[in-house]
N, C-alpha and C positions, 0 to 999 in steps of 0.2 A: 693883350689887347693892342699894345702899340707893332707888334709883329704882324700880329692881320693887319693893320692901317696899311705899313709897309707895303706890305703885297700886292694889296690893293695899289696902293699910289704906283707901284711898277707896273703893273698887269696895264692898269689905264694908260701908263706912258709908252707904254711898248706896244698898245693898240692903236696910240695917237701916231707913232712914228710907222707900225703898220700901214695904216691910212694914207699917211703922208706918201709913201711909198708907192700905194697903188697910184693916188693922184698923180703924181709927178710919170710915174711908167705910162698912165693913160695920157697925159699931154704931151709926151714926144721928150720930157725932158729926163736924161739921167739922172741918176741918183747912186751915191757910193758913199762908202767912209773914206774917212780919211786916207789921202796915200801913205806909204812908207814914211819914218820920222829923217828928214834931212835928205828925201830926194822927191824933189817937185813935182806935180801932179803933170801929166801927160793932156798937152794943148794939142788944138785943130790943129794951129799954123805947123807945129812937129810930127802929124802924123799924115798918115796914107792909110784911106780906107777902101777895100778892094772884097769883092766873095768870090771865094774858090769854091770846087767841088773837089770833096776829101772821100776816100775811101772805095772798093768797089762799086764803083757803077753810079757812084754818088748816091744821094740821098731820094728816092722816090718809090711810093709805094701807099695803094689807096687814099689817092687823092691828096695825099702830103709831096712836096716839096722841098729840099733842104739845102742851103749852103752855108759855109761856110765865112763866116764876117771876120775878116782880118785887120785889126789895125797896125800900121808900122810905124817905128818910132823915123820919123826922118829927118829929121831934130841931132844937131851934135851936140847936146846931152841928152844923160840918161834920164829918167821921168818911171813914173808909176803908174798903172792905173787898176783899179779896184771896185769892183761890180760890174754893172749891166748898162748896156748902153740904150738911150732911148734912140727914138724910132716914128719915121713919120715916112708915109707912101707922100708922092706928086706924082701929079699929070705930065703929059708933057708940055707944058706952058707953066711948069715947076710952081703950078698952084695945090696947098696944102689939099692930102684927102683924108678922109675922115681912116684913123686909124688905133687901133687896139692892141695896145704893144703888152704881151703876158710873158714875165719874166721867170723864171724855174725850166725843168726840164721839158724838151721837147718831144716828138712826135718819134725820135733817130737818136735821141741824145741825152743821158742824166744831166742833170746841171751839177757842174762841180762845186757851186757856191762861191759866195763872193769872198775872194784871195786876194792880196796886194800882187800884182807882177811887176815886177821892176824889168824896166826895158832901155838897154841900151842901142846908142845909136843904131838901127840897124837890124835890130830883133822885132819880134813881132808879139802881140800875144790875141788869141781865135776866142771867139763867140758861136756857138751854133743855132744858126737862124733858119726856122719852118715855117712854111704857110701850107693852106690846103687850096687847090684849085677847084674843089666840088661847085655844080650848082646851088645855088642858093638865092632868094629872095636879091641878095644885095651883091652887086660882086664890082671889085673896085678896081680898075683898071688902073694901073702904074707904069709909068717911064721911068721916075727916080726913087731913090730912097734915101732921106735924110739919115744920118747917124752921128749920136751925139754922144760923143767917150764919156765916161761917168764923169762923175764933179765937174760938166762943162754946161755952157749957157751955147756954145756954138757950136756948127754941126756941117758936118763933111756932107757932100751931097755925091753920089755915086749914081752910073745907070742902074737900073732896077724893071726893065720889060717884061711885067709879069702882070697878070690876075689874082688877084689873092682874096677869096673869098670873105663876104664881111670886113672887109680890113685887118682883119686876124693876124697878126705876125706873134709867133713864140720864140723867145730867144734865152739862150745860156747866159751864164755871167763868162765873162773875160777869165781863158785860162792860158796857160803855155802853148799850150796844144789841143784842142778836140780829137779826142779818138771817135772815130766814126767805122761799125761794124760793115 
C-alpha cells in the first residue's frame, strides 16, 4: 500500500514540475536544472547571442525555417548552462508579441535533451531554433528576438526580421554542437 502512495506522490510531482515547465517555456522564461556542481551558471552580462545557419543550404523546407541559436561565453570565466532557453518575438518598437515557445525536437533537428555544457571563456554551446512561415489566421511579424539562457530571469535581445506564423517558435535544449543534415 504505502508503494502505490509513493508512486502516486511522484507521478503527481513530476506532472506538477511538468506543468511548471510548460508555463515557464510559454512566458518567455527559461527553465533548467541546476548547472555543473562548482562552476557557475552562465549570465547575460557573459554571453553573446547570435543565429547562424549550419549545414547545407541551412535549414528550409515546407514552410519551416531554421537557425541556429548560439550562445558565447564572453565572460573570463568558465560558466554552464543546462536546458532550453526561452523565447519571446518583438516588434520593432521592441514591444513584446504574443509568442509560443515549444521546446523538444524540431521540424530539422532531434532535441538532444537537456545536458549541462560547461563553457569556457570563449566556447559556445547551439540550440536549434524553427518557425514555419506558412499562411495562417495569425501571423506575427518580428524585428527582434529576446533570449533568455536557462536559469536566467534576463534576456539577450538579438535582430530577429522574420514572420513566424502563430508566434510558433520550436527550439532544441543547449548542446556542444547541433548537427544539422
Amino acid at each position: 500500500m504505502m508503494r502505490n502512495s509513493a508512486r502516486k506522490t511522484a507521478a503527481v510531482t513530476a506532472g506538477i514540475a511538468l506543468a511548471a515547465g510548460t508555463v515557464l517555456a510559454a512566458s518567455g522564461v527559461a527553465a533548467a536544472a541546476p548547472a555543473a556542481r562548482g562552476t557557475a551558471t552562465c549570465t547575460t552580462s557573459g554571453l553573446h547571442a547570435s543565429l547562424v545557419d549550419k549545414g547545407r543550404g541551412g535549414q528550409a523546407g515546407m514552410s519551416h525555417i531554421g537557425k541556429v541559436l548560439v550562445l558565447k561565453n564572453t565572460s573570463g570565466r568558465t560558466c554552464a548552462l543546462r536546458g532550453y532557453p526561452g523565447l519571446r518575438l518583438e516588434n520593432a518598437h521592441h514591444q513584446s508579441q504574443t509568442t509560443h515557445t515549444h521546446w523538444g525536437a524540431t521540424y530539422f533537428v532531434p532535441d538532444p535533451g537537456a545536458k549541462t555544457i560547461v563553457l569556457r571563456p570563449g566556447q559556445s554551446a547551439e540550440a536549434d531554433l524553427v518557425w514555419a512561415d506558412a499562411d495562417a489566421p495569425r501571423m506575427v511579424r518580428a524585428a527582434y528576438l529576446e533570449v533568455t539562457p536557462p536559469a536566467s530571469r534576463g534576456h539577450l535581445t538579438i535582430p530577429f526580421n522574420h514572420i513566424v506564423t502563430n508566434g510558433d517558435l520550436s527550439v532544441t535544449a543547449f548542446t556542444r554542437s547541433i548537427n544539422v543534415a
